[in-house]
N, C-alpha and C positions, 0 to 999 in steps of 0.2 A: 363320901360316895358309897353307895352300894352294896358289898363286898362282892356281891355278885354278877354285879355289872363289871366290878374289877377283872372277878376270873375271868370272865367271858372275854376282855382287852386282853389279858395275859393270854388267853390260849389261842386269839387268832392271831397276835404277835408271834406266836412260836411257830402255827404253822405255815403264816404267809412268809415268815423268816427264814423256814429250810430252804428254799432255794432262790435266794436274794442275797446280794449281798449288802454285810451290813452295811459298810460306807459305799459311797457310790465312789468308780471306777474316776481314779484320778486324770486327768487331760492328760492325752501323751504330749509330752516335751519334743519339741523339733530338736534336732542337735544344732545348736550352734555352728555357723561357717566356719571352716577355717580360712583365716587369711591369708593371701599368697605371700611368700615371700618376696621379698624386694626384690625387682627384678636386676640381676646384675646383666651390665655395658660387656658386650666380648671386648676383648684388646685384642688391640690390633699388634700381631706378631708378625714378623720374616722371618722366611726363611722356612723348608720344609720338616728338618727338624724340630723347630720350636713351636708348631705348626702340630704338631704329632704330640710332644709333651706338655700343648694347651690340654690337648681334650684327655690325656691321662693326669691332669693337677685336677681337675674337673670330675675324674671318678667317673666319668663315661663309660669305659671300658675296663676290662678288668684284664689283669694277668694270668700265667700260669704259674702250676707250684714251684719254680724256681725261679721266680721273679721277672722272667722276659715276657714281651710280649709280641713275640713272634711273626717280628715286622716283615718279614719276607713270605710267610702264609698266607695262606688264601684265606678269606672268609667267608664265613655260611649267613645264607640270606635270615636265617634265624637270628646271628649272633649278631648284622649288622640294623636287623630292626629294632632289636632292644637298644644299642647305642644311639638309634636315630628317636626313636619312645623316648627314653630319657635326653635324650637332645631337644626335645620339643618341652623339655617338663612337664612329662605325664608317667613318672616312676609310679607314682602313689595308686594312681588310678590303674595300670597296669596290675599293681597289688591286687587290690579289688576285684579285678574281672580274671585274675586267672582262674579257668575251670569251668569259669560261669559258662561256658558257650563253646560249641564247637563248628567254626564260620565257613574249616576248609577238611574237604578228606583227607585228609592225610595230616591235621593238624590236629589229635585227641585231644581232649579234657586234660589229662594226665601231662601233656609234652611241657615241660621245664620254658618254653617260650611262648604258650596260648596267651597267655595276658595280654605281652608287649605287640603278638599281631593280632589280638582282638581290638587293641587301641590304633596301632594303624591302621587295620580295616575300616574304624566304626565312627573315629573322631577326624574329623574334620581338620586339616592345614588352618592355623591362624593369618596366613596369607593369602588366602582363598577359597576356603572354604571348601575344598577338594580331600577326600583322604587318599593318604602315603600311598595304601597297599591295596590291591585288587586282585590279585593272586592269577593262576592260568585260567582257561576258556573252559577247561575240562572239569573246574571249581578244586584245584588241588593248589598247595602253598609252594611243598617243594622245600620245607625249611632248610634239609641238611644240605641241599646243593648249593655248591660255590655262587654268590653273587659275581653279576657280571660289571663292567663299567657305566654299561649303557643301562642296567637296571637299577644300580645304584646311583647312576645320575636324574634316572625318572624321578627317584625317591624326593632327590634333594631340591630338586626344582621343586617338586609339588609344595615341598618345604619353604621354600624359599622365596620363588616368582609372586610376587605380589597382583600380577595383570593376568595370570593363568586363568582361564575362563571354561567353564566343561566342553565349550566348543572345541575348542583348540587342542581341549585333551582327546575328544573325538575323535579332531582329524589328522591326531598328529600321525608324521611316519615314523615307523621304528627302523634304526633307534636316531636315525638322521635327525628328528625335529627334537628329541630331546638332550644329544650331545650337543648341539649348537643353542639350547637356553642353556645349558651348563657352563658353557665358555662365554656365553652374553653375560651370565651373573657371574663370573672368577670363580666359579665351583673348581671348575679343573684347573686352575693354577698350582704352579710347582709340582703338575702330575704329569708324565710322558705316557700317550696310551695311541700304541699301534694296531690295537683292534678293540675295537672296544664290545664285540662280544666275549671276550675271553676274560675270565675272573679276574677280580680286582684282589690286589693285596692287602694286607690289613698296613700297612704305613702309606699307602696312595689313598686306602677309605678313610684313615682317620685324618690324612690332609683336606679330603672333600667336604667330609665333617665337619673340618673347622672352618674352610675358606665357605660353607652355606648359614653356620652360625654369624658369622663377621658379617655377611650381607644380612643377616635377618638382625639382627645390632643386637640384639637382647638375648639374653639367656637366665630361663626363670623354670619356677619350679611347681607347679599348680596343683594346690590342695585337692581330695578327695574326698566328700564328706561321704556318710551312707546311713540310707534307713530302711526301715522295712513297714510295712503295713499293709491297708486292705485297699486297694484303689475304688472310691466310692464320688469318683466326677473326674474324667476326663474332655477336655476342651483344646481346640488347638493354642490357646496360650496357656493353659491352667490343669495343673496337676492336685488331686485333693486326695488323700489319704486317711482313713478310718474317720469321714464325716466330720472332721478335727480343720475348723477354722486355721485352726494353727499352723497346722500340719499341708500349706496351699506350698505348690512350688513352679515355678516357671517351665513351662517345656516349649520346645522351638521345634522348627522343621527341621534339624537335624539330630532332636532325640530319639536315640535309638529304641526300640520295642523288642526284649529278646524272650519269645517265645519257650525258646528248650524242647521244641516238640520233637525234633530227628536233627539230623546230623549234618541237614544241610544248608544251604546260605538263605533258602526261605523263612528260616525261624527267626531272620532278624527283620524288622519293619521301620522304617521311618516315619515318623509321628506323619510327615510331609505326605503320606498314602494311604492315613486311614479314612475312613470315610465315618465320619463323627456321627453319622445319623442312621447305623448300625441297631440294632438291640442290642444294648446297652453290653457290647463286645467283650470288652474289656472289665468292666464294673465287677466289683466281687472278686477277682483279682490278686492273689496275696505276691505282693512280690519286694525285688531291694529297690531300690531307687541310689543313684549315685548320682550327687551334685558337685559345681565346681564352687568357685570362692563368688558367682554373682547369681549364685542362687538358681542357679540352671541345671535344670536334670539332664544327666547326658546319656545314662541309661538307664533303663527302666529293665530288671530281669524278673521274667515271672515263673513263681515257684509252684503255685498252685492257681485254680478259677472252679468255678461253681459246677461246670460241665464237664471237666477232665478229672477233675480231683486234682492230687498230687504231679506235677511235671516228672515225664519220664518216669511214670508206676503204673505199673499194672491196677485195672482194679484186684482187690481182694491176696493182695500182693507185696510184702517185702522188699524193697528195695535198695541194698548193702550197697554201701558206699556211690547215693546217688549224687553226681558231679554237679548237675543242679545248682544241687544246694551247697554247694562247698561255701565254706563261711559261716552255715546257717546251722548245720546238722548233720552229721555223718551218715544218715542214713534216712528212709522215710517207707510208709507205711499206710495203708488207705483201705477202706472197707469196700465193701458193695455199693454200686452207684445206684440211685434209686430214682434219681433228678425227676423229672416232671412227673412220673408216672405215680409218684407218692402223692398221697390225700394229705393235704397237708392241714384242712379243715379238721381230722379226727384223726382218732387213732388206728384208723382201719389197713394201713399198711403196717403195723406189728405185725396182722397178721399174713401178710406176705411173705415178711424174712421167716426161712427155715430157720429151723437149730444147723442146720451145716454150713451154710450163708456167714461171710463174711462181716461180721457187726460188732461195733462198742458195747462194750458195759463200764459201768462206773461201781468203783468199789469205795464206800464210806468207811472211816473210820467208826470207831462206835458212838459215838456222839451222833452218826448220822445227818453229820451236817457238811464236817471240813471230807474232802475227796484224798484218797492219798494215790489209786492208782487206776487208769485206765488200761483195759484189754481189749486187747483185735483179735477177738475168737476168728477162729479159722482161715489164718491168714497162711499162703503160702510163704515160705521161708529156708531155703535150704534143702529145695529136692522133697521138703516135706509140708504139711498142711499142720500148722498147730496155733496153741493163743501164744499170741506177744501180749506181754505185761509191762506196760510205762510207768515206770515212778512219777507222780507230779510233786514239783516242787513251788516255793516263793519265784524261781526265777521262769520257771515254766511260762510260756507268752500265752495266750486264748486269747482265737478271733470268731467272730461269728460273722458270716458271709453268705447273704442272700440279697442278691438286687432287684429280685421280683419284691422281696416286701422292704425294701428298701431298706434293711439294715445290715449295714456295711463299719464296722467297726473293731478296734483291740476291745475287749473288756477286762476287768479289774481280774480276775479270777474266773476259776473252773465254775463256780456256783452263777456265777450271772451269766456265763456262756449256757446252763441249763435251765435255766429260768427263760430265757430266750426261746431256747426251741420247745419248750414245753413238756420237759422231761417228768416222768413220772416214777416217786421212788418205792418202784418195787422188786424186787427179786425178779435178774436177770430182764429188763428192761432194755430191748437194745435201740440201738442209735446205727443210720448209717449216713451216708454221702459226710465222713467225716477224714480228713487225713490227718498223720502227724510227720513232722520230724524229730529223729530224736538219735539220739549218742548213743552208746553203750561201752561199758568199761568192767575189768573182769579181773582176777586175781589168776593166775596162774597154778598155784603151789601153795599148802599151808607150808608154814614156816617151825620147822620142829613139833615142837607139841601144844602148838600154841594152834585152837580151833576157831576159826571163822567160816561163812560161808564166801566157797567160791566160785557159786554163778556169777553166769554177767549179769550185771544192770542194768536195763534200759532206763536213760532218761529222758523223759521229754522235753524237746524245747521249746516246741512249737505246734499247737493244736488250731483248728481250723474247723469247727460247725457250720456245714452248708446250708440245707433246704431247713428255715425255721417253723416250726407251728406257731406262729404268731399272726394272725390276719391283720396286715397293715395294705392301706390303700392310699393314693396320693386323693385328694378331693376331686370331684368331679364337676365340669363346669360343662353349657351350651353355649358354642361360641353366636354371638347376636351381632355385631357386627366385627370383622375383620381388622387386622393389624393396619392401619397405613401411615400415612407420612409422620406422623407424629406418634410411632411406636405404639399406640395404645389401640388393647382388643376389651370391647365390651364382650362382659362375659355372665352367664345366666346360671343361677342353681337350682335345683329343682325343687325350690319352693317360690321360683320366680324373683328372688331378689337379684338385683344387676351389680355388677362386679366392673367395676373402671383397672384392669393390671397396667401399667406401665413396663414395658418390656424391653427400652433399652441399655438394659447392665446385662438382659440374660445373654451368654453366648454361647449356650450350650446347641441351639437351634438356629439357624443361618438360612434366610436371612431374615432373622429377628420374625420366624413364621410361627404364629399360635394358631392355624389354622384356621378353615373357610367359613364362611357365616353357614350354621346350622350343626356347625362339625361338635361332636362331642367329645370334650379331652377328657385327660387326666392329668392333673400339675400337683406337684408336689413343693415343696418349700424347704425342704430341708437343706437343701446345698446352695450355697451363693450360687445364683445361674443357676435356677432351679429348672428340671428336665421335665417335657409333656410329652404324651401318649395320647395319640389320637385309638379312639374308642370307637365312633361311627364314622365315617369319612362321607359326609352327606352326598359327594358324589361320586362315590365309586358303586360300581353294579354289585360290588357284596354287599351291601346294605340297601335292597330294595325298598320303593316307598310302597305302601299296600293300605288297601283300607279294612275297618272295622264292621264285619258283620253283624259279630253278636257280641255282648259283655255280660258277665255271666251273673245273675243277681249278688253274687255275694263276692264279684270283683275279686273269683281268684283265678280266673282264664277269660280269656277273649281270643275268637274266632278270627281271621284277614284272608282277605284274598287278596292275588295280585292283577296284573293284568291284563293274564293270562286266563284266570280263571281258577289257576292252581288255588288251593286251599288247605289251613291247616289252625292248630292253633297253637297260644302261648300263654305258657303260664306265667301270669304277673307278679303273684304272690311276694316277689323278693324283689323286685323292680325296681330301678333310682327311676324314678317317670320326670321328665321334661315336657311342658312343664302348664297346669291348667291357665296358671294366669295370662297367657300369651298366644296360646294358639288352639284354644279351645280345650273342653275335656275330653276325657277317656269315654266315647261314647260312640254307636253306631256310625257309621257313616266319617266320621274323623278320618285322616291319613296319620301313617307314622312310619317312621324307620324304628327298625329293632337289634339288639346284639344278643346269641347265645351264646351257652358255653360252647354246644361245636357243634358242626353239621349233623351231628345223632342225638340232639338234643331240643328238649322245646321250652326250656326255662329259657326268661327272657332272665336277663340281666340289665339291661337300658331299655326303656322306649324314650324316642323322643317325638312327640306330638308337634304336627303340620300344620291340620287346621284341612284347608281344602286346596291340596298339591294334587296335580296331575301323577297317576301311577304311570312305574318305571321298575323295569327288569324284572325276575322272575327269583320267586323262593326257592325252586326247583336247587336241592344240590346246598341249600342256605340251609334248610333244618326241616324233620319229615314233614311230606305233604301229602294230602291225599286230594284229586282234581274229577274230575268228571267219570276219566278213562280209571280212578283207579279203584281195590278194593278191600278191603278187608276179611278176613276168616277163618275157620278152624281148617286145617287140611284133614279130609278125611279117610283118601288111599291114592295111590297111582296106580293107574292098568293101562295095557296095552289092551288096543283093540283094532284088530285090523291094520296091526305095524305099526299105531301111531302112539302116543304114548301120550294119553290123557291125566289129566289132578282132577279128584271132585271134592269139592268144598261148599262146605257151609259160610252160607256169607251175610255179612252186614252190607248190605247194597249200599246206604248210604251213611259214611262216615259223620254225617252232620244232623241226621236227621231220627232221632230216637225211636221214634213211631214204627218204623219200618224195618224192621230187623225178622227176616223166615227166610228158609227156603235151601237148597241144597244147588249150585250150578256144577255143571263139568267143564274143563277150558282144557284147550290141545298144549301141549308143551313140548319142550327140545328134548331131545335124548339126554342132554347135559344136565338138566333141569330135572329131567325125572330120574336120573341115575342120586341127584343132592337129597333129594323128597323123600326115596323110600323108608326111611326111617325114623322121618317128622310128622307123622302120621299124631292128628290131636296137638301139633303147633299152630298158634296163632300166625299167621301171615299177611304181606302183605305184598299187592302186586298189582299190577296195571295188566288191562285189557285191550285189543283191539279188532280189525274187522270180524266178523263172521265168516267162514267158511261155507261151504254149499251147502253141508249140515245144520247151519244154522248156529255151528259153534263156535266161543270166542277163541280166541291166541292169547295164552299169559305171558309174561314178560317181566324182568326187573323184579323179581321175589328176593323177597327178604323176610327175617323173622321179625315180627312186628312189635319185639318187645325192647329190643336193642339197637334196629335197624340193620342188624348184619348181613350181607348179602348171601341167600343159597348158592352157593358155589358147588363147581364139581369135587367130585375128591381127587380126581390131577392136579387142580387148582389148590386147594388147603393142602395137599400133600407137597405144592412145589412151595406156600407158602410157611409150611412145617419145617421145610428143609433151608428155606435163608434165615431164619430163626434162631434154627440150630448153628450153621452160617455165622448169621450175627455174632451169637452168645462166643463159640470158639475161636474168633478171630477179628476182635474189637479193634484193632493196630497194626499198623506193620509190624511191630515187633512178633506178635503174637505170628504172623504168615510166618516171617524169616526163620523161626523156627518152627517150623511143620509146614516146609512152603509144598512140597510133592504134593502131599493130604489136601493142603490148601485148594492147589492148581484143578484138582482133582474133583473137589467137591463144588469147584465156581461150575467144570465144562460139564459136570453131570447136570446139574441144575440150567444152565442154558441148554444142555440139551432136551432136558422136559419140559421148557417153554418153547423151542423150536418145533419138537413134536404135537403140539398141542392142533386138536383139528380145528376148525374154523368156530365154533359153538363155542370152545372150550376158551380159542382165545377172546375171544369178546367178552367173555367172566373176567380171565386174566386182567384187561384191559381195565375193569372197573375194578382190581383191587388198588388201597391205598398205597398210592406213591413211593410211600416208606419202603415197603418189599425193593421195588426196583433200585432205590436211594443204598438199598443196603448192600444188596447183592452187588450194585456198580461199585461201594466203597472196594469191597473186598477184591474185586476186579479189578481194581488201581492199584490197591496194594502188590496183589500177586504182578500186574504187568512193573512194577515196581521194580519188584523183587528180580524177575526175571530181564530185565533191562539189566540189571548189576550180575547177572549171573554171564547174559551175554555179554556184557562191556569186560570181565574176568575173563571169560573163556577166548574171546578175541584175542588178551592182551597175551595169552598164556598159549594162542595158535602161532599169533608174529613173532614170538619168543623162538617158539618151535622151527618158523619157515626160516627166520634169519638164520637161524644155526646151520638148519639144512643149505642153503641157498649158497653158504659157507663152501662147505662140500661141495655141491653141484655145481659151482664155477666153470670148472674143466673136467669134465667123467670121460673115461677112456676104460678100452676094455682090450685084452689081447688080440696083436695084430689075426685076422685073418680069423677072428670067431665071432665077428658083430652078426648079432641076428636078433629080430623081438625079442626073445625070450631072453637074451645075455642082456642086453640094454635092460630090462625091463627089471632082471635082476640085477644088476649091478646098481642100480639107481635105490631099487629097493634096501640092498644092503648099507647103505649110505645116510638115506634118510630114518631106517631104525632105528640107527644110534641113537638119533636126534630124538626122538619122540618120548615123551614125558606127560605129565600132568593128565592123560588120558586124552591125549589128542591123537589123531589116528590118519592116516594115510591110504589113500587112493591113486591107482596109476592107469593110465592110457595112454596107449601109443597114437600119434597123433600125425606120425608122418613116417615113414623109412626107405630106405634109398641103397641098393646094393651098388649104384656105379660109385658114388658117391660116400659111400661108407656111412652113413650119416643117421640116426633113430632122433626122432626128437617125443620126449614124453609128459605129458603131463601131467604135474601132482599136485593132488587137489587134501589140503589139510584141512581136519575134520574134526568139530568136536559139539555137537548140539547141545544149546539150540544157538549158537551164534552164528554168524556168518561164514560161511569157507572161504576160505583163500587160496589160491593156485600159482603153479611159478609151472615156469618151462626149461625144461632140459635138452640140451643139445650132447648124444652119446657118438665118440666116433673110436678108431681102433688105431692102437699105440704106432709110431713108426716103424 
């Protein structure tokens, strides 16, 4: 061969090799089930001590350091759910989820019992399909308070009754319908209880325990398996993880979905509530998944997704010992979010991230190939703004997670996670929408004379690249005719070959719908129950049908109207066209439906050709138009004349018509309008006219700059839209409010109040800005009413605190015989309820009645502490015997 045909092999082996890797990423291994253990038969025991020392030979329960177990105490609704967790055999799985989740207020991440009541909450009675625990109305657990009879007979029934039905649990009464299942099933046997709301003791609970074991015959021990990966197909029977056939797992309507977003019982979901035909909600997803010994996911906890980044982290933010991730990583860490708004076609958002901006870099060894460490420049961390430095290791995980271009997977190594997103290796190259988790561990002290370094380590364990530079598309088909009885949709590609799919395996889409004849998807093939995106919806009003005026000789634009009249055009240049052989070509007079990239745009992306369809709907709002009424031109001043506030513009009269382009018009405009203008003096514009005035002059309207389509707004308008921006950017979370909620509160009511002020002109601008603005400013409006719903539910609990103590005192107030008068009443009452007052609650008094025959003041006090509600109590003052 050659030799120089050799170098030329050799050198573009080295450099398509820097960032690939060399062997490809091995299949991840599903873990093997574990098998349950054999279920063991309870014995049947008498008597109420042997009864008590079944379920301590059983390890049920534990002792104290002196070997008793404190059979005449009470027990805590905590201490009795773990006994009742492992009475059901779910130790293992308890294991597993403590931390993960926090279900009830008062139940942290942190509490020594979250496990065992995240499994009674979350997992379902093998006798019914009900769970154990549900906690109060108020969403609090209540761990360390004494259990009662009647709550730990709920437990056990739910345990136990094989015919418990959610009705029943509905309607039962408390605690009457569930101490009489407890005596139906011998729960309560060998137990005396004369009230059965007052606490149970721990030798009467571990009798119940046993006498609800004996009715349920078995007692067994149920494995826990666990994994982690990229959720890349979710279905209501089918779980798939990093695109890996292997890696399918069963989910049921009773697997749980745990979020991790806040703190409260929304962040858990049952598979049984989602709504599968979402954008792709879920997809992209890194989370654990925990299965039992039949292959059943029972939870599913999610660590990170494409849109949040990391669970529970700030963007741009450090996050010490996030509880999340307990199991996974001590800690986590996540750059700047960039999500849709990055180009993911080029490299044109490099230049968006600042150098102070929160972003990756990759640091090579010198070989320039193997990675040894990744940094989160400018990440907050301890009060302070600096780079965190990860060590990567062999055991270090990389996932790459984007379900817009469908790759959803672990990869082998650091080098094919950046081979993916399309990494570029140059000096300080940053990367963002990236999170990690990771450890750290640290030396305290050298040790004599003997030198090492003792910083901490950060290690990574787990890396996660979002948004890929990779252009990947599912293929695109024209549905021809429809799914029906016999599952199968003719399907068209846009060179007119016909496509026969059979669609009943897919179950990603219900029921079994690949959309309407003319509809244009997207399917992809990658995942068993492969997922489609409808592209044009042939009958929805956002994809108007319009016809072809002009095709421009060298077929890189073409003019439509609709039928309306409105007018505009589209550039085909890059078009998937559907489709000549079938409904005619790309010519005058043709009808078609079209897709752009977005309403400020006129690159087509799809056409799909008609043939000769009746027009329908209007472009109007679908992508720029210019119509009869509208015009194009340079602006050339704004003047007032005679109060009224004129534009004169040079104009292209007709948008379609080349020949015709002179001349100079004047049109009248709003104050609004000409306040936006005086400074676009020599911008292009664009704007709609209408009637004449008695001068003969037109009315402008609808101006925008005609190179972007953005609308001339006033500066009240861009200045209210400057400010939810800034809005946004500060307070992405409730976390972010809770801590600056004053500032918070402060910056929502100034801003509604510059949209309240707004005069009638101004709001009709407001009106037409995008959606987004209002979307954002209301998030932050939830938050703060959030925030302040928990400040009033506190202040309340901390008023009733106050009134009870007072109320104490206030019983019997008496004041010396023969000195009762307003002002003695008024004070003595005061002096009473002082004592009382704490946490910044504050008191009010009114005299509300008083009576010299009668001796009698009655006052009342009204406790105070905004913004929660007051409360009042009434005092009766009369004078000693």
């Amino acid at each position: 061969m050659n030799k120089k045909i050799i170098s030329l092999v050799l050198a573009l082996v080295m450099v398509l090799g820097t960032f690939t890797s060399v062997f490809a990423a091995e299949p991840t291994k599903k873990e093997e089930a574990k098998k349950p253990e054999a279920s063991e038969k309870v014995e049947k025991v008498v008597g109420k001590d042997n009864k008590i020392q079944y379920v301590i030979d059983k390890k049920l329960v534990e002792g104290y350091e002196d070997g008793s177990y404190g059979l005449d105490k009470n027990i805590k609704r905590s201490e009795i759910t773990r006994l009742l967790v492992l009475a059901n055999g779910n130790e293992e799985l308890s294991k597993k989820l403590q931390g993960s989740m926090k279900i009830y207020s008062d139940v942290d991440a942190k509490h020594w019992a979250n496990g065992v009541i995240t499994v009674g909450t979350t997992v379902p009675s093998d006798a019914n399909g009900i769970a154990m625990l549900a906690g109060y109305p108020d969403g609090s657990f209540k761990p360390e308070n004494d259990v009662t009879y009647a709550e730990l007979a709920k437990m056990l029934v739910v345990l136990a009754k094989k015919d418990l039905t959610a009705d029943m649990v509905k309607n039962a009464v408390w605690a009457s319908s569930w101490m009489t299942w407890a005596a139906e099933l011998g729960i309560l046997d060998d137990v005396t209880i004369t009230d059965s709301n007052k606490a149970a003791n721990r030798a009467d609970a571990f009798t119940m325990v046993y006498n609800a074991l004996y009715k349920m015959q078995e007692f067994k021990r149920v494995p826990a398996n666990e994994t982690r990966g990229i959720i890349s197909n979710l279905t209501k029977d089918v779980l798939q993880l990093n695109q890996d056939s292997k890696m399918e797992y069963k989910v049921t309507a009773d697997t749980v979905f745990v979020t991790g977003k806040d703190a409260k019982r929304q962040q858990i979901v049952k598979l049984s509530d989602i709504n599968y035909k979402l954008d792709n909600y879920y997809l992209g997803s890194l989370v654990r998944i925990i299965t039992n010994d039949k292959n059943e996911v029972t939870h599913i906890i999610e660590l990170g997704n494409p849109a949040e980044l990391a669970i529970n982290n700030n963007p741009a933010e450090v996050k010490r010992d996030n509880s999340v991730w307990r199991g996974v990583a001590d800690n986590t860490v996540e750059t700047l979010y960039l999500g849709k708004t990055r180009d993911i076609k080029n490299d044109n958002y490099q230049g968006k991230i600042k150098n102070n901006d929160a972003y990756a870099t990759i640091q090579f060894k010198n070989n320039d190939v193997d990675a040894k460490t990744i940094t989160f420049n400018n990440v907050y961390d301890k009060n302070e703004t600096k780079d965190l430095v990860l060590k990567i290791n062999d055991k270090t995980e990389f996932y790459v997670a984007n379900p817009g271009n469908n790759i959803m997977k672990k990869v082998a190594n650091v080098n094919e996670a950046l081979s993916l997103i399309g990494f570029k290796n140059y000096h300080n190259y940053k990367i963002v929408d990236v999170y990690a988790g990771f450890d750290t561990d640290g030396l305290d002290r050298n040790w004599k004379a003997i030198k090492y370094d003792d910083a901490n380590r950060n290690t990574a364990k787990v890396v996660v690249f979002n948004l890929v530079n990779k252009s990947f598309e599912g293929e695109k088909f024209r549905v021809i005719e429809s799914s029906g009885s016999n599952y199968s949709t003719t399907l068209e590609k846009t060179d007119g070959t016909l496509v026969d799919r059979n669609n009943v395996r897919d179950t990603s889409s219900f029921p079994l719908n690949y959309g309407d004849k003319l509809d244009v998807i997207e399917l992809d093939d990658v995942r068993a129950g492969s997922n489609y995106k409808t592209l044009i919806d042939h009958s929805s009003s956002d994809y108007p049908i319009v016809k072809i005026t002009k095709v421009d000789s060298d077929k890189k634009f073409i003019e439509i109207e609709d039928k309306n009249g409105e007018r505009s055009i589209l550039d085909i240049r890059d078009a998937d066209i559907f489709s000549a052989k079938r409904y005619g070509k790309l010519e005058v007079g043709n009808t078609i439906q079209f897709k752009v990239e977005n309403k400020n745009s006129n690159e087509a992306k799809i056409i799909s050709l008609l043939g000769d369809f009746k027009l329908r709907d209007s472009i109007v709002g679908i992508l720029p138009t210019a119509d009869k009424t509208q015009r194009v031109g340079e602006l050339v001043r704004v003047e007032k004349v005679n109060g009224v506030w004129h534009m004169v513009v040079r104009v292209d009269y007709n948008l379609f018509d080349e020949a015709d382009r002179s001349g100079y018009a004047t049109y009248i405009i709003s104050d609004t309008n000409a306040e936006a203008l005086k400074d676009l003096a020599g911008k292009k514009i664009a704007f709609k006219v209408f009637e004449r005035n008695n001068n003969g002059l037109f009315y402008a309207s609808d101006i925008v700059l005609n190179d972007n389509q953005t609308p001339v707004t006033a500066k009240k308008v861009e200045t209210i839209k400057d400010e939810i921006r800034k809005l946004d950017a500060k307070y992405p979370n409730q976390e972010a409010v809770n801590k600056d909620f004053e500032n918070a509160k402060k910056a929502v009511e100034n801003i509604q109040k510059m949209i309240d002020d707004l005069k009638f002109e101004d709001k009709t601008e407001w009106a037409k800005v995008d959606p987004s603005y209002s979307e954002a400013l209301n998030a932050v409006k939830g938050y703060v009413q959030t925030k302040e719903n928990a400040i009033k539910a506190e202040y309340t609990e901390q008023i009733t605190k106050v009134k009870e103590a007072a109320d104490k005192k206030l019983a019997e107030v008496k004041v010396a015989k023969d000195t009762l008068t307003q002002e003695t009443a008024v004070a003595k009452v005061t002096e009473l309820v002082k004592a009382e007052l704490k946490d910044g609650v504050t008191a009010k008094y009114e005299v509300t009645s008083f009576s010299n025959e009668t001796k009698q003041a009655k006052i009342k006090v009204t406790f105070e502490k905004a913004p929660a509600e007051a409360q009042t109590t009434e005092v009766t003052v009369t004078e000693e015997a």
